[in-house]
C-alpha angles and dihedrals in degrees: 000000000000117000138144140216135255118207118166111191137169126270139182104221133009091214104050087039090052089054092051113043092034099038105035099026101029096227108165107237112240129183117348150170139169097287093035152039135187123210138186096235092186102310094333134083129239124181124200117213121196111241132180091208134096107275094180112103109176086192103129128177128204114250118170093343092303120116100227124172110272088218117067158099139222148145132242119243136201107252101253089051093043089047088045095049085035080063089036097054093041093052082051094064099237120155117235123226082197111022113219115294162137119268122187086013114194086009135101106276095028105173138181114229152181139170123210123173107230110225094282097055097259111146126233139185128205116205140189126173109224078214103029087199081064090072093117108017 
């Protein structure tokens, strides 16, 4: 079964949001206007809808002894492609909520993760199993 994923969420700015998730994640740009944009976010489609209101949520929940924000989205990665955007977010520049890691190390379901807030202070996490197979153990 192949299917993908649809996640609208709320941005600040079109523009910064277009740099970000284009430029430093390398997200295809999809349908647009001046309230929205879509965006291959690796085989699923996100859309970005401007919003007036406050985006940021502190709410954070304890997994694996890590504090990570309880609001948030994200895709899982093979691990080449998780350890390639892992370098590419660090030579941006960009500050990590969760710097680059193994979770559950040595364990079943053993992942590589990182957080990172878009522009607009949506959090969103990057994964790789080190055991794909290992998805839902």
């Amino acid at each position: 079964m192949n299917t993908q994923f649809h996640l609208a969420f709320p941005v600040k700015s079109l523009g910064v949001t277009k740099m970000f998730y284009n430029e430093v994640l390398g997200c295809k740009i999809g349908r647009h206007s001046e309230n929205w944009m879509d965006f291959d976010f690796f085989g699923h489609q996100i859309s970005a809808h401007v919003s007036s209101k406050e985006i940021l949520d502190s709410e954070t929940s304890d997994v694996g002894g890590r504090q990570v924000p309880l609001r948030h989205f994200g895709v899982i990665l093979n691990l080449d492609l998780w350890k390639d955007l892992a370098e590419k977010l660090k030579v941006a520049g960009i500050d990590f909520v969760l710097d680059p890691q193994v979770r559950y190390k040595g364990e079943v379901g053993e992942q590589h993760i990182m957080f990172i807030y878009d522009p607009s202070g949506n959090a969103l996490e990057f994964k790789a199993f080190t055991h794909p197979d290992e998805i839902f153990s």
